[in-house]
BAVONU-155978 format. One line per field, with one value per atom (N, C-alpha, C, O): atom name; residue number from 1; x, y, z. Coordinates in nm, 4 decimals. Each point is the difference from the previous one (the first is absolute). Layout:
N
a <- c(CA  ...)
k <- c(NUM  ...)
east <- c(X  ...)
north <- c(Y  ...)
up <- c(Z  ...)
***
This chain:
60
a <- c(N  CA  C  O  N  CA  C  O  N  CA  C  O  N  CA  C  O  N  CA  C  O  N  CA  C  O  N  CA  C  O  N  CA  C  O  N  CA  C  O  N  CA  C  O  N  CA  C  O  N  CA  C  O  N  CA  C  O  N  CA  C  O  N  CA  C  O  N  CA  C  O  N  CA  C  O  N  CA  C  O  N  CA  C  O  N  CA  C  O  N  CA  C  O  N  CA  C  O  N  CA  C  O  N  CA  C  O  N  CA  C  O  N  CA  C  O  N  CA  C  O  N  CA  C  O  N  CA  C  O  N  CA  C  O  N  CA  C  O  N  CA  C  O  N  CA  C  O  N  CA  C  O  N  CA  C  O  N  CA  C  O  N  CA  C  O  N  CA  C  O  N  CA  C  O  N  CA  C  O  N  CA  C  O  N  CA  C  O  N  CA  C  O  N  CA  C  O  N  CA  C  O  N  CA  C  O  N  CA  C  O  N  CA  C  O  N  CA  C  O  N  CA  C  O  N  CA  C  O  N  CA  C  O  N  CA  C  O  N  CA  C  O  N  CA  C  O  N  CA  C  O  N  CA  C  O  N  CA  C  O  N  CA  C  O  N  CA  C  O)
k <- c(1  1  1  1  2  2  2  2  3  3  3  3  4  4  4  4  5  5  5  5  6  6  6  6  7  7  7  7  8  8  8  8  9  9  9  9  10  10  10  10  11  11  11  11  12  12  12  12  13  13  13  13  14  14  14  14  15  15  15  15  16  16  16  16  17  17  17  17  18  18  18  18  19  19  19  19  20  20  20  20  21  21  21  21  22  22  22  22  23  23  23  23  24  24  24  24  25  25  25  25  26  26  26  26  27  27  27  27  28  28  28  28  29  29  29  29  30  30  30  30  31  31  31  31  32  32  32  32  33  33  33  33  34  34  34  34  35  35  35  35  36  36  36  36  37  37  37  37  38  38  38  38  39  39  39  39  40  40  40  40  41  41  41  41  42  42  42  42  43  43  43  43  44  44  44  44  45  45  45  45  46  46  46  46  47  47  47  47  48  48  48  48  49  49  49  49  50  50  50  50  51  51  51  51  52  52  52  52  53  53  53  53  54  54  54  54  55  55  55  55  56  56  56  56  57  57  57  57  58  58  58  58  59  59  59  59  60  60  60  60)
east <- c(1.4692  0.0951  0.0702  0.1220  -0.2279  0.0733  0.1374  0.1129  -0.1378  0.0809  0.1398  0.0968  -0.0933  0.1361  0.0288  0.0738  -0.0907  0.0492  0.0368  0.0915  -0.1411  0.0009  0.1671  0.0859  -0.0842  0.0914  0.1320  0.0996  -0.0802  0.1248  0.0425  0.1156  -0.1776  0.0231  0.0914  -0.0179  0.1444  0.1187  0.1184  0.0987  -0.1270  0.0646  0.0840  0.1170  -0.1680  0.0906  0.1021  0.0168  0.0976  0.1371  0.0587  0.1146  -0.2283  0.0564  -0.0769  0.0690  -0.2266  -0.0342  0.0825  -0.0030  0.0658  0.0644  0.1508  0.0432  0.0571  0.0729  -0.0603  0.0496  -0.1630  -0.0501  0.0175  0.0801  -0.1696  -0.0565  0.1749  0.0208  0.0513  0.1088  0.0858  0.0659  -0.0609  0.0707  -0.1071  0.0059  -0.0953  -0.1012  0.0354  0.0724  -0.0891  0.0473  0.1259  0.0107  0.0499  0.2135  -0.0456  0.0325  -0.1013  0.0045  -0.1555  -0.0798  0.0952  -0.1520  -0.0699  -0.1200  0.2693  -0.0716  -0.0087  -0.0382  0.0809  0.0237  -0.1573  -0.0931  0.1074  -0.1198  -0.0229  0.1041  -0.1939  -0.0105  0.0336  -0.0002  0.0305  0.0224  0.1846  0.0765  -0.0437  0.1806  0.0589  0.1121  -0.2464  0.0459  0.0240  0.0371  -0.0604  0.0628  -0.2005  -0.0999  0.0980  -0.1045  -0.0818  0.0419  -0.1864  -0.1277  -0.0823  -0.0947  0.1183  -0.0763  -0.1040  -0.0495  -0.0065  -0.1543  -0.0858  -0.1145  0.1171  -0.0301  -0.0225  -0.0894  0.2110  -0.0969  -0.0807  -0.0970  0.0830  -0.0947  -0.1700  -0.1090  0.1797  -0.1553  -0.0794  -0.1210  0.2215  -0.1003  -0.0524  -0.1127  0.1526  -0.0460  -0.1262  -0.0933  0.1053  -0.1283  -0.0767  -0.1078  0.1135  -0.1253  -0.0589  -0.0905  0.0693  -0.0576  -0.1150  -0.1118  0.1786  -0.0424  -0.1051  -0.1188  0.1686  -0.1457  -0.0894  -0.1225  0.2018  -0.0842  -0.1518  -0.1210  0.2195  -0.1145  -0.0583  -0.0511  0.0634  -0.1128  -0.0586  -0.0958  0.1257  -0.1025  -0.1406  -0.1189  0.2166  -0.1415  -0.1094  -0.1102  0.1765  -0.0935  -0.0889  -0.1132  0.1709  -0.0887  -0.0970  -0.1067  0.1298  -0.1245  -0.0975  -0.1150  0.1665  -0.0738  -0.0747  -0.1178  0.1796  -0.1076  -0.0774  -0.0805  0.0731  -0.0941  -0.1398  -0.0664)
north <- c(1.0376  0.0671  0.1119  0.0163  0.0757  0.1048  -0.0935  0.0488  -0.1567  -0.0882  -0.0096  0.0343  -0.0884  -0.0209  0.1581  0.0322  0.0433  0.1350  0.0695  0.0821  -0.1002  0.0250  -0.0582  0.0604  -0.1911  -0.0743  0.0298  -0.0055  0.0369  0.0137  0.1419  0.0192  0.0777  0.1800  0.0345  0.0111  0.0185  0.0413  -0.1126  0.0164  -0.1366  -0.1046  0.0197  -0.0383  0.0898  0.0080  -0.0493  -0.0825  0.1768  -0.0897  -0.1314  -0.0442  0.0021  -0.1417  -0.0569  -0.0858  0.0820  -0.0149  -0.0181  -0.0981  0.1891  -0.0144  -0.0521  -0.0570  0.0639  -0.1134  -0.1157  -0.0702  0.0270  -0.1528  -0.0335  -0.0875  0.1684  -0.0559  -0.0227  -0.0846  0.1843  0.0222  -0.1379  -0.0442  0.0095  -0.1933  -0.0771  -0.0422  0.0515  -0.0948  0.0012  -0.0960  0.1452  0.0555  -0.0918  -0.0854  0.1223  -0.0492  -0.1665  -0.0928  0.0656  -0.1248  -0.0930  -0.0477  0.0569  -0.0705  -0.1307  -0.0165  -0.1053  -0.0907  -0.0352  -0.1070  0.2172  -0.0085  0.0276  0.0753  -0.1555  0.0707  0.1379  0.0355  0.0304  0.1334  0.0065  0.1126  -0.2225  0.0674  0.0023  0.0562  -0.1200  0.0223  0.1091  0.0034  0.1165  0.1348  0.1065  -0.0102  0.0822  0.1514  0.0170  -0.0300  0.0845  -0.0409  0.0890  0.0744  -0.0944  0.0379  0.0590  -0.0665  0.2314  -0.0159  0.0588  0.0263  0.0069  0.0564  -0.1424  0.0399  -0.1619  -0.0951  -0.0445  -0.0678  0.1348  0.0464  0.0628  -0.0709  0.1659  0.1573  -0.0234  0.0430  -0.1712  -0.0155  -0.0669  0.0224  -0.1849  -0.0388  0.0634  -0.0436  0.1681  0.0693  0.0601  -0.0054  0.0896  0.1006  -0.0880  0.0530  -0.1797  -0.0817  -0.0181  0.0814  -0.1228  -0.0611  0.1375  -0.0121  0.1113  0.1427  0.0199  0.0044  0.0100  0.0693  -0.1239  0.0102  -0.1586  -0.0955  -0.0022  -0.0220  0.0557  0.0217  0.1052  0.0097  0.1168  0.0936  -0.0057  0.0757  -0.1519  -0.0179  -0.0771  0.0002  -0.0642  -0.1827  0.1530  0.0286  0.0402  0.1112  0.0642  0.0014  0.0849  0.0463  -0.0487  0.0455  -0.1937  -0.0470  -0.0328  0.0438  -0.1243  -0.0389  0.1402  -0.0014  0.0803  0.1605  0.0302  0.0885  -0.1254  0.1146  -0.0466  0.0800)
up <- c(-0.1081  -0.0863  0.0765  -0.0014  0.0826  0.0956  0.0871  0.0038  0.0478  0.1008  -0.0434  0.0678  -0.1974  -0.1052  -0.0225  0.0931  -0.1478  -0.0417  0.1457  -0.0067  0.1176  0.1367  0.0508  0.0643  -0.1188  0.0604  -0.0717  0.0721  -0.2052  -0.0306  0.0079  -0.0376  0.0751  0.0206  0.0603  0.1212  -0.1724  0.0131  0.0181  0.0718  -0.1521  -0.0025  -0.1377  -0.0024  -0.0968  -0.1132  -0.0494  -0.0898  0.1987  -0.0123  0.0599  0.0089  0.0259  0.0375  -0.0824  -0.0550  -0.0077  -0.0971  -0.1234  -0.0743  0.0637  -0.1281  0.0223  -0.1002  0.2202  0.0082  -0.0263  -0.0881  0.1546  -0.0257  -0.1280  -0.0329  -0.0708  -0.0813  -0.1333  -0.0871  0.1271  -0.0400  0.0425  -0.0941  0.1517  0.0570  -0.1135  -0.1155  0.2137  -0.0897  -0.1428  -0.0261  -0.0412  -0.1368  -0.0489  -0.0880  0.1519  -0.0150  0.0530  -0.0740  0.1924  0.0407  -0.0112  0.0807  -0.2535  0.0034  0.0670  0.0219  0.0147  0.0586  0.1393  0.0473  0.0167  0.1127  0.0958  -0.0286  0.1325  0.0483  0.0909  0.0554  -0.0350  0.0255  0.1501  0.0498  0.0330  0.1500  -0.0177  0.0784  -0.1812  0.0319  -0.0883  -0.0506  0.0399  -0.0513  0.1105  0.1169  -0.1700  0.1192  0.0783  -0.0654  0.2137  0.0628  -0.0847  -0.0887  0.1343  -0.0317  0.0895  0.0421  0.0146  0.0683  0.0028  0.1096  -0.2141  -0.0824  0.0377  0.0213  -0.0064  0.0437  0.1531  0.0508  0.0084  0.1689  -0.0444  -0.0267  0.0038  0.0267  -0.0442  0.0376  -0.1757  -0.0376  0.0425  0.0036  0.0640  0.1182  0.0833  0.0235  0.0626  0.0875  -0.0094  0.0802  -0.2362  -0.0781  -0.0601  -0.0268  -0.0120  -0.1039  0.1302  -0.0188  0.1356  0.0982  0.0703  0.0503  -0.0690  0.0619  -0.1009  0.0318  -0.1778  -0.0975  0.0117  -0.0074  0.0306  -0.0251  0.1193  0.0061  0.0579  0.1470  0.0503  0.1115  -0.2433  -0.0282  -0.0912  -0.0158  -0.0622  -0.0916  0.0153  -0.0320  0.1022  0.1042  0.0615  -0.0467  0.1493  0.0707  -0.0353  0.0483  -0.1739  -0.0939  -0.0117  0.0410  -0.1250  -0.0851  0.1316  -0.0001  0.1150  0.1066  0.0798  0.0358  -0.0229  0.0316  -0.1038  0.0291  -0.1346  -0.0939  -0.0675  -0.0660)
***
């Protein structure tokens, strides 16, 4: 849950452009909207907590 809340932090306004298309263009699919890039960031951070979390449990 930290990973996702991690990943969209200071994305907002493109957040909310997105969701703002999306909205207006319901059947369209989501890559021929305006980019996403809270979606880099979160691949980057899910992999990081993911692979402290593995540590944790495996040290303790």
């Amino acid at each position: 849950m930290l990973a996702f809340a991690a990943g969209v932090v200071g994305h907002t306004k493109a957040m909310r452009t997105f969701m703002i298309w999306r909205e207006e263009n319901p059947g369209k699919p989501d890559d021929e909207g305006p980019g996403v890039p809270w979606i880099l960031q979160m691949a980057f951070t899910l992999p990081v907590f993911l692979g402290g979390a593995i540590w944790y449990v495996n040290n303790s």
